[in-house]
C-alpha positions, 0 to 999 in steps of 0.5 A: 810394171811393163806398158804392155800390160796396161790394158790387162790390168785396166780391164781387170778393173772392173770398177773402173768401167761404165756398166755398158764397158763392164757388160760387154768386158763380160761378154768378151771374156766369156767361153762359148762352151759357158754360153752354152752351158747357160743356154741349156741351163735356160732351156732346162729350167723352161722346160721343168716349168713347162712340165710342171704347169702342164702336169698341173693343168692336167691334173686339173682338167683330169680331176673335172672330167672324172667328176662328170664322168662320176656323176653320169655313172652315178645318175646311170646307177640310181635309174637303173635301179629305179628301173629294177625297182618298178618306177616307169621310165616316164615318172623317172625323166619326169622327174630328171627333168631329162627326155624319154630318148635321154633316158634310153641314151643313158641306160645303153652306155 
């Protein structure tokens, strides 16, 4: 075989080299396109993994704050009608524990 192809084929021995050879071989014979391929491959991939923890935080930051909001329409609902059934607005934040001026608060929303 030709001399000149000695180093070709000694590269091509991927064996033959110490990891820190084969790695930097590796580095060497790769395109830039392929490194950029790579690239957005990684940028893609963070991207869905940033996107699905973000619509699963969401979700649960949604959940809660419609749980609360829930709970104030309900409390809203059953002092209205406390109210519709004659029970005074005293007797009613007595019993929620709530002020007078909450209890207004609560009946404007």
């Amino acid at each position: 075989m030709d001399k000149r192809f000695d180093p070709v084929v000694k590269a091509a021995r991927m064996k033959d080299l110490p990891n820190p050879e084969q790695l930097q071989y590796y580095r060497a014979m790769i395109s830039e396109d392929t490194k950029q391929d790579y690239y957005l491959g990684g940028y893609d991939a963070g991207m869905e993994a940033g996107f699905a923890e973000g619509m699963e935080k969401g979700m649960e930051e949604g959940m809660e704050e419609g749980m609360v909001k829930g709970k104030i329409e309900e409390r809203r609902s059953n002092v209205n009608a406390l109210l519709a059934a004659g029970v005074l607005p005293e007797t009613i934040s007595a019993a929620l524990g709530i002020s007078l001026e909450e209890l207004q608060r609560m009946m404007d929303l």
